[in-house]
C-alpha positions as CSV (number, residue, x, y, z in Angstrom):
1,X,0.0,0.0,0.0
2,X,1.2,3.3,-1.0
3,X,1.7,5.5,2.3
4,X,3.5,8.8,0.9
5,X,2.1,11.4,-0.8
6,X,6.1,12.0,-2.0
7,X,5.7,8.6,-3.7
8,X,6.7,9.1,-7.4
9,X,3.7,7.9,-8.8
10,X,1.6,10.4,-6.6
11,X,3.2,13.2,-7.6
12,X,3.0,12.0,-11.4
13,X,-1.0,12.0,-10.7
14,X,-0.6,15.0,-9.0
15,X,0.7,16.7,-11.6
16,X,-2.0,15.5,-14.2
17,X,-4.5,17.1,-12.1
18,X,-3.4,20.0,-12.0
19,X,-1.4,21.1,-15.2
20,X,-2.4,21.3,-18.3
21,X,1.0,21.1,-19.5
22,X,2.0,18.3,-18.0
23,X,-0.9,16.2,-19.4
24,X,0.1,17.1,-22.8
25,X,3.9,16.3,-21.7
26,X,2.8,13.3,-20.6
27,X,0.2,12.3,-22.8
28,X,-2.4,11.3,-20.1
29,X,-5.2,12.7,-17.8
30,X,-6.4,12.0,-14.5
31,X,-9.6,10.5,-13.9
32,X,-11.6,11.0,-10.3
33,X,-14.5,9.1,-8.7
34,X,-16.5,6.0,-9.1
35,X,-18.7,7.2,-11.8
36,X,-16.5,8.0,-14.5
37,X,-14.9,5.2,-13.9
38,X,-17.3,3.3,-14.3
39,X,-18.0,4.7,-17.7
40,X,-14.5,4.2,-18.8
41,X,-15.0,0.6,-18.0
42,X,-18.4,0.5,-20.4
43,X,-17.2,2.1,-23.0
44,X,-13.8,0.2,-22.7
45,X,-11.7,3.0,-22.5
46,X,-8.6,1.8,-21.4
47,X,-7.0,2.9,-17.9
48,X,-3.5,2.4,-17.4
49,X,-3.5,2.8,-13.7
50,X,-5.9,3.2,-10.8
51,X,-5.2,4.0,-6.9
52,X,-7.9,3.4,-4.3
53,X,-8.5,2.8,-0.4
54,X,-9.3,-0.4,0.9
55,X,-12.9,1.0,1.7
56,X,-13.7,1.9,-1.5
57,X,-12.5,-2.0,-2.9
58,X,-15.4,-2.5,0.6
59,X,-17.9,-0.9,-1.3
60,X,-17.3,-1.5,-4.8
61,X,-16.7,-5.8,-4.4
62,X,-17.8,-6.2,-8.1
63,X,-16.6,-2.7,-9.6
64,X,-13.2,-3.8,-8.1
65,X,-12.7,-7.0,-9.6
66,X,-13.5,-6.1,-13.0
67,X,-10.7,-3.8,-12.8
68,X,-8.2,-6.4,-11.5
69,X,-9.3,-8.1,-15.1
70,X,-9.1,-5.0,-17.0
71,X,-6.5,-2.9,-16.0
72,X,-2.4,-3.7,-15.4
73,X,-1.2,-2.0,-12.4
74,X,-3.8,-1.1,-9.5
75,X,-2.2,0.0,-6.5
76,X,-3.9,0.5,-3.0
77,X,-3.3,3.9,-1.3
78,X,-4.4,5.3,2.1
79,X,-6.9,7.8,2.8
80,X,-4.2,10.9,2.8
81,X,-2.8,9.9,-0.2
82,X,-6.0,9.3,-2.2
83,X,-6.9,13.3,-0.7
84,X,-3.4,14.2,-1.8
85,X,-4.1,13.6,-5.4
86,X,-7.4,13.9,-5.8
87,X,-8.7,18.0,-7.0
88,X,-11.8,17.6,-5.2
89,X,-12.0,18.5,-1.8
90,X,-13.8,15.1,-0.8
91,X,-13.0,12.1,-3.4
92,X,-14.6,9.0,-3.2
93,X,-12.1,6.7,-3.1
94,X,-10.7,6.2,-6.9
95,X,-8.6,7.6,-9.2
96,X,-7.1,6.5,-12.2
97,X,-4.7,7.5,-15.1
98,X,-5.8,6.9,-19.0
99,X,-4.2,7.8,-22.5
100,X,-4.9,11.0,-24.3
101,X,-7.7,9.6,-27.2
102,X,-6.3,10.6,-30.9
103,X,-9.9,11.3,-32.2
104,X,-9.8,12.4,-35.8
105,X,-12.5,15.4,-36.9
106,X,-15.9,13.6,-36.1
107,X,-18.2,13.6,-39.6
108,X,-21.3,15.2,-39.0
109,X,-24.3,13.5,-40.9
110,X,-27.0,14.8,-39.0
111,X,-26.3,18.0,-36.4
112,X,-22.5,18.7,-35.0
113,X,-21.1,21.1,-32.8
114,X,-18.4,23.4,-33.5
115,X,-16.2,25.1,-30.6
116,X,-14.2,28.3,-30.3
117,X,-12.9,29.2,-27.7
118,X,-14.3,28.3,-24.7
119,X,-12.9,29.0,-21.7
120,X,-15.1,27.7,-19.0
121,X,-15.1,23.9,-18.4
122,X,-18.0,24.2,-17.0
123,X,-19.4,25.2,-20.1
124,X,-17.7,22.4,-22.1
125,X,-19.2,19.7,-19.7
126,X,-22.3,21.3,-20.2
127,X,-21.9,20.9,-24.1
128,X,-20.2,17.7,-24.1
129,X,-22.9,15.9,-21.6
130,X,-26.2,17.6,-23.6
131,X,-24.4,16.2,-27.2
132,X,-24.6,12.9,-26.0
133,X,-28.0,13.0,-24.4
134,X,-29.3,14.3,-27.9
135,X,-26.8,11.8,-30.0
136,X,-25.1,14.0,-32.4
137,X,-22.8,12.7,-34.4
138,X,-19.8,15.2,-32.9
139,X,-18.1,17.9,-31.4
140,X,-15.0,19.6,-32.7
141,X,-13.1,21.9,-30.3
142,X,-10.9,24.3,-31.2
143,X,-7.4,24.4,-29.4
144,X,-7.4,27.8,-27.8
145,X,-10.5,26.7,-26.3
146,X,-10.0,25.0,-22.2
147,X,-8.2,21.3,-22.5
148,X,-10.8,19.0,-23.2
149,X,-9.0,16.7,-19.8
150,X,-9.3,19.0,-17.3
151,X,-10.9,17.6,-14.2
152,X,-13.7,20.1,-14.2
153,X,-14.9,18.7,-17.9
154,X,-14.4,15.5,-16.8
155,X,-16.8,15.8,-13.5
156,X,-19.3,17.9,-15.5
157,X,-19.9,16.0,-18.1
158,X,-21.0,13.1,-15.1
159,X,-19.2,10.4,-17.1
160,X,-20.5,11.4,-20.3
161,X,-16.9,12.8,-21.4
162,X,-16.5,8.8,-23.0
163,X,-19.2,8.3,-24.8
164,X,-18.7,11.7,-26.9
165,X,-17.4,12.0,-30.5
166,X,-15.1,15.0,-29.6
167,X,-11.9,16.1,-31.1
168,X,-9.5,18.8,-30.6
169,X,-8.6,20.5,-34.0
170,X,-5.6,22.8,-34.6
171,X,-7.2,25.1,-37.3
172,X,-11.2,25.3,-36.5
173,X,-12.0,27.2,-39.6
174,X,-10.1,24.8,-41.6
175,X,-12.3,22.0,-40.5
176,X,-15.7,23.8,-40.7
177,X,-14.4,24.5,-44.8
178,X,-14.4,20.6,-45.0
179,X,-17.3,20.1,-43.4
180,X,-19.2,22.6,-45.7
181,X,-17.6,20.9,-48.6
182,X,-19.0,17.5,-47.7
183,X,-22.5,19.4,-47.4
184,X,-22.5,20.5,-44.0
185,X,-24.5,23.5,-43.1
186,X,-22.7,25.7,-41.4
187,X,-24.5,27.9,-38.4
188,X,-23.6,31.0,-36.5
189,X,-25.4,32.0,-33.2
190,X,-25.3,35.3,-33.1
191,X,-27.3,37.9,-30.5
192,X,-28.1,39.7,-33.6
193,X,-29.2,37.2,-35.9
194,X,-32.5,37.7,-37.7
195,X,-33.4,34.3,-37.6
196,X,-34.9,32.7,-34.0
197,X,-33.6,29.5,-33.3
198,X,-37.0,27.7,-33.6
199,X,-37.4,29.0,-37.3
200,X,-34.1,27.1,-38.4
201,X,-34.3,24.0,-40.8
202,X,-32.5,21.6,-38.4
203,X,-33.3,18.6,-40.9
204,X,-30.5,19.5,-43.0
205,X,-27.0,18.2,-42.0
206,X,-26.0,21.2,-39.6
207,X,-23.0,22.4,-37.7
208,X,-24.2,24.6,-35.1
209,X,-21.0,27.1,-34.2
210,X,-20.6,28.8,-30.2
211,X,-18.1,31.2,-29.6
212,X,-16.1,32.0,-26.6
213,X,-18.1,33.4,-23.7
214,X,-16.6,37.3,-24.0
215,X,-16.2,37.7,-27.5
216,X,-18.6,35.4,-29.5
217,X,-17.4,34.0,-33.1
218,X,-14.4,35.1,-34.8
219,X,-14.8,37.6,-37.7
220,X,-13.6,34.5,-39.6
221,X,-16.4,31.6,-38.4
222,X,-19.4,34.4,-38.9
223,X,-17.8,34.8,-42.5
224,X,-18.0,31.1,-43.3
225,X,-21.4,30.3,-41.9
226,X,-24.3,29.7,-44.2
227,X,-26.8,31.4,-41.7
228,X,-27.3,32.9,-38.7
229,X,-29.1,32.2,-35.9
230,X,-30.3,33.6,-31.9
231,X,-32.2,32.6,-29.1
232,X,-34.3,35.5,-27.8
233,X,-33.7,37.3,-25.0
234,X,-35.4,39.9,-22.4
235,X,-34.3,43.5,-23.3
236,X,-33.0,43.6,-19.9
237,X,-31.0,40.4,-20.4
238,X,-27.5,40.7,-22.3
239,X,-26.9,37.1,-23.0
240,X,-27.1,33.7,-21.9
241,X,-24.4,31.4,-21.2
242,X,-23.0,29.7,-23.8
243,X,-23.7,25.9,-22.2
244,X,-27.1,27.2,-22.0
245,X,-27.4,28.5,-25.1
246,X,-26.0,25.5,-26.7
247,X,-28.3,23.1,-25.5
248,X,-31.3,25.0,-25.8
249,X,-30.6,24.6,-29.7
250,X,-29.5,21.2,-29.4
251,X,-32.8,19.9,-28.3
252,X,-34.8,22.4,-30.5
253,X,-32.6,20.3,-33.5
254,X,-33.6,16.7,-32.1
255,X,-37.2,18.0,-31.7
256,X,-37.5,18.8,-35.5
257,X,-35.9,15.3,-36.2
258,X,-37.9,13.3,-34.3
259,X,-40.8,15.0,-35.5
């Protein structure tokens, strides 16, 4: 059992919590807490290493010995060390270590999402949990936007984070112009839009573009899109937040497709 919070392998998993750096360095991520991993496990995500407290192996008899068939190393830890590592102020018990995916750029049959520049990962678990309760076919993320592995994504998104089509892609714009080219329709949501969200011909294959919470789309996103779209708002109202506002149009789209 691992006693030390100076043991090597805690302060690799240390690390991955808290840097975004070093989980690029490293090529892995830090994942917290029985229910994502549980969804690693049923989606078959591999994890490379887990660390838990005898009384979570207590608790979790059967989640426990599927990981002793699943995963390579699994080492025990005490309750300090388990605190040590873990970014929330009271973990439950487990934490585990898993490869960066290499998702290519998702192709979007039916309704996609495209990201710039989101900052919040709050906002990004929103997004990323709503696209897989409505099933589209994918998210791309732009890479000035908040790493996709930060814990905070990975607790919003409660587990959901594995069963999305999501990819990080180094030019954005670039994509969306191959996405258009396959007959993707490209949308802006803008505050100004003439067009109200529920007026929009979802049925078509659409990307729906969100900008970053401050500034909105880039001059170069609004020039691709094919149209324009906004949700409406009080006059006393300014905006709404982008999670929000992305999954208020996300359900509008599986409500004209299931119609």
């Amino acid at each position: 059992m691992i006693t030390s919070s100076r043991n090597p392998l805690v302060q690799q998993l240390k690390k991955l919590g808290l840097s975004t750096q070093e989980r690029r360095l490293q090529g892995l991520f830090l994942l917290e807490g029985t229910h994502g991993i549980l969804e690693a496990i049923a989606t078959a995500y591999p994890l490379q290493i887990v660390c838990c407290t005898v009384s979570w192996t207590e608790k979790y008899t059967e989640v426990y010995a599927r990981l002793l068939e699943v995963v390579e190393r699994i080492e025990l830890v005490n309750e300090e060390v388990l605190t040590a590592i873990a970014t929330t102020k009271s973990p439950d018990g487990i934490v585990a270590i898993a490869a960066m995916s290499n998702a290519n750029m998702p192709q979007i049959q039916t309704l996609g999402l495209g990201l710039e520049a989101i900052q919040d990962p709050g906002n990004l678990g929103t997004l990323i949990r709503t696209s897989v309760a409505v099933g589209i076919d994918g998210i791309a993320v732009s890479k000035d936007s908040v790493d996709i592995y930060h814990p905070k994504i990975l607790r919003a998104t409660a587990g959901q984070w594995f069963r999305a089509k999501i990819a990080v892609t180094e030019d954005l714009t670039e994509s969306v112009k191959r996405l258009k080219q396959n007959g993707v329709n490209a949308i802006a949501t803008l505050a100004d839009a003439g067009t109200i969200y529920w007026d929009y011909d979802f049925t078509q294959p659409t990307l729906i573009l969100l900008g970053n919470e401050g500034q909105g789309l880039s001059a170069d996103l609004r020039s691709l899109a094919d149209d324009a779209i906004r949700v409406p708002l009080a006059s006393q109202v300014e905006s709404l937040n982008v999670g929000v506002c992305g999954s208020i149009l996300l359900y509008e789209a599986l409500r004209q497709l299931n119609k």
